[in-house]
C-alpha positions in Angstrom: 31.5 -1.7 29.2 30.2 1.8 29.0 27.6 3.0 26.3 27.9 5.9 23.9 24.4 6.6 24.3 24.6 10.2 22.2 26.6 7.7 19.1 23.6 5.0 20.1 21.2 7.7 19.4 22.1 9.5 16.4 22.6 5.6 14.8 19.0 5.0 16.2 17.4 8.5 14.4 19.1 8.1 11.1 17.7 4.2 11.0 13.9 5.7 12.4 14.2 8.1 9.3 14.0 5.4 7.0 11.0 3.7 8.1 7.4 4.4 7.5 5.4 1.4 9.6 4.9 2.3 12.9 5.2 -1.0 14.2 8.5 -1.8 12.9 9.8 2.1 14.1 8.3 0.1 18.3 9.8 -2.8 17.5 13.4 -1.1 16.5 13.4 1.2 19.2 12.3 -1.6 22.1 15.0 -3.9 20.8 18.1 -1.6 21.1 16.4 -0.6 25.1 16.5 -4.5 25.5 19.9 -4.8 24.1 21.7 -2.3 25.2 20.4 -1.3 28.3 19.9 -4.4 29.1 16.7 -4.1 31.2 14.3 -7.3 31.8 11.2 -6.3 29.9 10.4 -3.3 27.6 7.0 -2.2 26.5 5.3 0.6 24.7 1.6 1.6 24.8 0.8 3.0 21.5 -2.4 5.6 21.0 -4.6 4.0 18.6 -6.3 7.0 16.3 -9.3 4.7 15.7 -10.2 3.8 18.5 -9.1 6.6 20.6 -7.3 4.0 23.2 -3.9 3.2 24.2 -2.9 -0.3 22.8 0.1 -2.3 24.7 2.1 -3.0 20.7 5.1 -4.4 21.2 6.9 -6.1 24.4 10.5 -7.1 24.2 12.8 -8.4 27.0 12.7 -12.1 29.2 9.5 -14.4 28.8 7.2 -14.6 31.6 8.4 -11.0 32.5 7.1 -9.2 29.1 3.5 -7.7 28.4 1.8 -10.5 25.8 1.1 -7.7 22.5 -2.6 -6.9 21.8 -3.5 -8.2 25.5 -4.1 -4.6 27.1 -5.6 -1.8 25.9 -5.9 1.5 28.1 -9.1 3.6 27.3 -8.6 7.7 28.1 -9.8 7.0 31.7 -6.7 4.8 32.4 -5.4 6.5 35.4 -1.8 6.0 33.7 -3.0 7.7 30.2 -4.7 10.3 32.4 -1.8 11.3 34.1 0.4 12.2 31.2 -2.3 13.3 29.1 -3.2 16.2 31.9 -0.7 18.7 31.1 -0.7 20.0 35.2 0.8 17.0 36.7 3.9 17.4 33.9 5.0 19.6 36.9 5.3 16.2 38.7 7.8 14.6 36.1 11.5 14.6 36.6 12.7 15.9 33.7 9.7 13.7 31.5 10.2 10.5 32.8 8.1 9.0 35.9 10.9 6.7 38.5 8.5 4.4 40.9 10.3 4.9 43.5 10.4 8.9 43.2 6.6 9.1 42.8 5.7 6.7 45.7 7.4 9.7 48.0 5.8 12.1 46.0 2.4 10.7 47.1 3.2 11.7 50.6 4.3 15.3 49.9 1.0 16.1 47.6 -1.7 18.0 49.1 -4.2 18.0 46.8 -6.3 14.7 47.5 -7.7 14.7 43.9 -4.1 14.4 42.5 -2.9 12.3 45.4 -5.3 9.4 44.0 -4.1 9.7 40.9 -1.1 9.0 41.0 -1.7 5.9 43.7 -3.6 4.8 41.0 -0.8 5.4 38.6 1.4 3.6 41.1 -0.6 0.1 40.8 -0.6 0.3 37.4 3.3 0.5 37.0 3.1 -2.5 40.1 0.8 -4.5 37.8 3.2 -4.1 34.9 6.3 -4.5 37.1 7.4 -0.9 35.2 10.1 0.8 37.3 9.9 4.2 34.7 7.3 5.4 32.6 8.5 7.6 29.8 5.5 9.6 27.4 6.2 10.4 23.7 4.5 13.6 22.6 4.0 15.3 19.1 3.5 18.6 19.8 0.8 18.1 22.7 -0.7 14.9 21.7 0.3 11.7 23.6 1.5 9.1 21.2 2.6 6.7 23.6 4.0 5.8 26.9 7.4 4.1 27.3 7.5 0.9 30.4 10.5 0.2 31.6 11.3 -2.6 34.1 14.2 -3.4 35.9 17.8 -3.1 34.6 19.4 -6.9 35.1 22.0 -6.0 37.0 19.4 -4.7 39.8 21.0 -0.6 39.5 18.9 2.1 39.7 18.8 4.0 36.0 21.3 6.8 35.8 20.9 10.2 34.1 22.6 9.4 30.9 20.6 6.3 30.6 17.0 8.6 31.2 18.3 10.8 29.5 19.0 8.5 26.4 15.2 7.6 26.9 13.5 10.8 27.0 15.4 11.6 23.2 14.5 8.6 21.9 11.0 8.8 22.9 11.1 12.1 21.6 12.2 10.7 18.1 9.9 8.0 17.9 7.0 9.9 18.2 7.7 12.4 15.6 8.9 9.2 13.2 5.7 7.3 14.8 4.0 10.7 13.6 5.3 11.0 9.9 5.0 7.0 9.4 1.2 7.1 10.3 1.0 10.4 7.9 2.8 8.5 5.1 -0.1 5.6 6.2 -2.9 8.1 5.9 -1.5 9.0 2.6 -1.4 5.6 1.0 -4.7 4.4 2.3 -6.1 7.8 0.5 -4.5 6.7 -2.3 -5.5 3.4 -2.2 -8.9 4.5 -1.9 -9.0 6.9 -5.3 -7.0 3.9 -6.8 -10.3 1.9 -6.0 -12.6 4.6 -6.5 -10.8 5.4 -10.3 -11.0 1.7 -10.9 -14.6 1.6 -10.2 -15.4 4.4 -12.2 -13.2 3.0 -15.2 -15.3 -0.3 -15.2 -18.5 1.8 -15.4 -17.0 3.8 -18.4 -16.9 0.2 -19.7 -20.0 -1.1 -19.3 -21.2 2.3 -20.9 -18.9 1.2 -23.9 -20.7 -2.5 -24.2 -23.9 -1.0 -23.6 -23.0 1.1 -27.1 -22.0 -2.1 -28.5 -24.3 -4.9 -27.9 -22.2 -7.7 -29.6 -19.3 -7.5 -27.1 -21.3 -7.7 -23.9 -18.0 -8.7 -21.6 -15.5 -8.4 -24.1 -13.6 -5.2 -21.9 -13.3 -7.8 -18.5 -12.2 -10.8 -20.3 -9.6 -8.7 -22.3 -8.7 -7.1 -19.2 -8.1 -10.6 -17.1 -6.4 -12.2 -19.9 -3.9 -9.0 -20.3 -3.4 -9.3 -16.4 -2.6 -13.1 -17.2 0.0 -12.2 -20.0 1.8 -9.2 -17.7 1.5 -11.8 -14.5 3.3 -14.3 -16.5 6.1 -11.4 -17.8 6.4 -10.2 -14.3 7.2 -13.7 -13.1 9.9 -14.2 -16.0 11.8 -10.8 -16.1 11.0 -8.9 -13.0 12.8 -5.6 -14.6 10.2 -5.3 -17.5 7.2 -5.2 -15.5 6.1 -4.0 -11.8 3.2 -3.1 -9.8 2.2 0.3 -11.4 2.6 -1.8 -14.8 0.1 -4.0 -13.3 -2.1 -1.1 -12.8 -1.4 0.4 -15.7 -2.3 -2.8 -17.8 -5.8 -3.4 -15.9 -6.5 0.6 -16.9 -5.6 0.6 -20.4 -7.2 -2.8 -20.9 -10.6 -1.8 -19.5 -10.4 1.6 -21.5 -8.7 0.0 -24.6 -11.7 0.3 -26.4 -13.4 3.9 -25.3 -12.6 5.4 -28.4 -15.9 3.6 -29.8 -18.2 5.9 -27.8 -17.4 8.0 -30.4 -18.2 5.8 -33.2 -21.7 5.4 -34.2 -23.7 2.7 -33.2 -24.9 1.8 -36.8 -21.6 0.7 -37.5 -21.0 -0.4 -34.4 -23.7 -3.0 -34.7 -24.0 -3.5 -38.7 -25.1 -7.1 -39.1 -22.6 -7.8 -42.2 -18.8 -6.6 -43.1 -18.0 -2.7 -43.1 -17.7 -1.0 -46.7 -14.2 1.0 -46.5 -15.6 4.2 -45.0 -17.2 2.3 -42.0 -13.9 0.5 -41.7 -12.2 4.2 -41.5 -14.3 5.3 -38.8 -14.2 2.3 -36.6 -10.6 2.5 -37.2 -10.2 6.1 -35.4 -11.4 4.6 -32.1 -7.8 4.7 -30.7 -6.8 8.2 -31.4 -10.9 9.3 -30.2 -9.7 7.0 -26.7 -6.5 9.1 -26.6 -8.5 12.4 -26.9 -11.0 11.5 -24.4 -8.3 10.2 -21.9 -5.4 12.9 -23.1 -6.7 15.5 -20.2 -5.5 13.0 -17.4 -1.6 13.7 -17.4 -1.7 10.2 -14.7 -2.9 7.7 -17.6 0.7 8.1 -19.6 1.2 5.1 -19.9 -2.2 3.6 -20.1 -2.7 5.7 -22.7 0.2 3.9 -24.9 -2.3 1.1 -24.7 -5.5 3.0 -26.0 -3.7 4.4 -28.5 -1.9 1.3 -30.0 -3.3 -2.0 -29.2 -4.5 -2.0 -33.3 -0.6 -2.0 -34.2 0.8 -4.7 -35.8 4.6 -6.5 -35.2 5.0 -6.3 -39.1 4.3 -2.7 -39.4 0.7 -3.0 -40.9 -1.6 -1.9 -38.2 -2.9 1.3 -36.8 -2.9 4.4 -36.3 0.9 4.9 -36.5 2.3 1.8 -38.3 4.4 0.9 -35.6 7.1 -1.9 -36.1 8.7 -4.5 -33.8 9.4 -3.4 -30.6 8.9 0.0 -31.5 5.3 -0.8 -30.3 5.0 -0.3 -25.9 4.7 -3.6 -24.4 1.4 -2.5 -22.9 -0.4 -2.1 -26.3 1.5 -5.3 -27.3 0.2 -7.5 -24.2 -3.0 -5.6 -25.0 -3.4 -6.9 -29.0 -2.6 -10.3 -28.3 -5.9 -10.3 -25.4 -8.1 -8.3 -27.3 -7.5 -10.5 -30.5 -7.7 -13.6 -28.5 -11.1 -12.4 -27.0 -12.7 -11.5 -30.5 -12.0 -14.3 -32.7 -13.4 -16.5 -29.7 -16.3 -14.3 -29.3 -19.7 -13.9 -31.7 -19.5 -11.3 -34.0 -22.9 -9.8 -35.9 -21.3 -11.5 -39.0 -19.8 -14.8 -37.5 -19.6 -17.6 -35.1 -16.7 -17.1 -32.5 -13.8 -19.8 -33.6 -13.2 -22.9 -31.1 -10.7 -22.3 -28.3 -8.3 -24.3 -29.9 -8.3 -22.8 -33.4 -7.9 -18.9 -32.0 -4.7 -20.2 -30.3 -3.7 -21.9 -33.5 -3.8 -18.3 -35.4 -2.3 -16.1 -33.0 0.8 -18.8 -33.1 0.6 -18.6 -37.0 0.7 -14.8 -36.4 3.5 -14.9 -34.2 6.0 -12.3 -35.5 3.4 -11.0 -38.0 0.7 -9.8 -35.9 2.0 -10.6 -33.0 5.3 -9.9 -30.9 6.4 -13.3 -30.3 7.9 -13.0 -27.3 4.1 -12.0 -25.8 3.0 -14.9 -28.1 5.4 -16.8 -25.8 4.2 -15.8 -22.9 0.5 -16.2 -24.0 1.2 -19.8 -24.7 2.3 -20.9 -21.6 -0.5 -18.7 -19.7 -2.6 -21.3 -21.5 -1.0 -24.3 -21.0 -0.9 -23.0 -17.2 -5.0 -23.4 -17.6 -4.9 -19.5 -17.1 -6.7 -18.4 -20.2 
């Protein structure tokens, strides 16, 4: 049965489109060859940007005839990677794509001796890889891989359509190979501010408990039992929370509290209950947090959590008098940690309360204090041994 291979192709490029790992866009790509060409082994030796060397990926075809993955690697002297990454023996490819047979005749027609050993060298490298045709994949100039073919199973010799069908879809992959190491790059840049924001947000922490010597680690245990709480959500209802929720839950809980830098430390540390004015100014550290973090158009939703975690489910907290579930879930995942956290720790003008009783209030202020679904939640976070 004959092959569309122009219908194979555009189904091939509309699938490659859609994928961003490199290794999966190989894998795809050596598959179909396997499958519908039907050849006996199929491998692809990928450049890898680290290490400046070509890296045998992904083999696909009959065992004991494919490459084992990870097994070779070609460094830039490989006479096979030399030969394709030299832009004057291109001259010597029939239209891309190097056939055994037709380079073992070449070798007798080539004059120049230095070229003549290249490509015999070339030549035992496709005989220990039993590769009939060798077909590159360039980006612009740059050599992203190097297509091995071996035999088809019926024993026939590789038409035109067929190396024609190759040559495309080598071009394709390496310009999807291209854009899915891009998108890579991105993430892992990403990722790396992600870390780098993190770490700085834990020092703006510590410079918080360092204004306020009575909470000494009250920011990371507030922060890992709000992590616990949204964990536990996640696990529950998948739609409410996700993994920039996450994210924005470990922020907001490690800055929940950075409006205080802007409270002074007298009252911050009075030894004894604050007199109503005190109470007032200790009570603006949300909307001072939201000030401070206001400029960073990123921290949206982390700054729902600064801003509210002092709100009550009944209506009587702070600085809005939010109601119900008029309050974000953030700030309400948020309350429940930060309240849990304070009534266990020591306060200038108190002991903290036993484990037991803290969990006994914020069950008694389910509903009042609380939301009590994220009372709910909290509950079985600590019968989970979590908190």
């Amino acid at each position: 049965m004959s092959i569309d291979y122009k219908k194979e192709l555009e189904k091939a490029s509309k699938r490659m489109i859609l994928v961003h790992d490199p290794d999966l866009l190989i894998r795809l790509m050596i598959r179909m060859i396997v499958q519908k060409v039907r050849v006996t082994h199929c491998s692809i030796l990928l450049h890898d940007r680290v290490q400046d060397s070509y890296i045998l990926t992904v083999s696909g075809g009959r065992t004991g005839l494919k490459v084992p993955e990870g097994f070779t690697r070609m460094d830039l002297d490989n006479p096979l990677v030399r030969f394709f990454r030299e832009t004057k023996n291109k001259s010597l490819l029939n239209n891309e794509v190097l056939v055994y047979e037709e380079a073992k005749k070449l070798t007798n027609l080539i004059a120049d001796s230095e070229l003549k050993d290249l490509l015999s060298k070339v030549l035992y490298q496709m005989d220990l890889f039993e590769t009939t045709t060798c077909i590159p994949s360039y980006f612009r100039d740059e050599l992203m891989g190097i297509l091995l073919l071996g035999n088809k199973n019926t024993g026939a010799k590789f038409d035109m359509d067929e190396l024609s069908f190759f040559i495309a879809l080598s071009q394709d992959v390496a310009m999807n190979i291209r854009n899915a190491q891009l998108i890579q790059e991105l993430k892992n840049e990403l990722d790396n501010k992600q870390s780098l924001f993190i770490n700085t947000t834990k020092a703006m922490a510590a410079a918080i408990e360092a204004k306020d010597r009575y909470t000494h680690g009250h920011t990371s245990r507030v922060t890992t039992y709000a992590l616990e709480i949204a964990k536990k959500l996640e696990q529950k209802n998948k739609k409410v929370t996700d993994k920039k929720f996450l994210g924005d839950i470990q922020i907001a809980s490690l800055l929940h509290d950075i409006g205080k830098i802007g409270v002074p430390e007298s009252i911050l540390n009075k030894e004894g209950l604050l007199d109503p004015e005190e109470r007032k100014k200790i009570n603006e550290h949300p909307m001072i947090g939201v000030n401070i973090l206001q400029p960073i158009h990123e921290l949206e939703t982390v700054l729902m959590g600064v801003k509210y975690h002092h709100e009550r489910f009944d209506g009587n907290g702070y600085p809005e008098g939010l109601k119900g579930d008029k309050i974000p879930l953030i700030a309400a995942i948020i309350s429940v940690a930060d309240s849990f956290d304070a009534m266990t720790s020591d306060r200038p003008y108190r002991k903290g309360f036993a484990r037991e009783k803290a969990i006994d209030i914020i069950k008694q202020e389910s509903g009042k204090q609380f939301d009590p679904y994220i009372v709910e939640i909290f509950l079985e976070t600590v019968a989970e041994n979590k908190i």
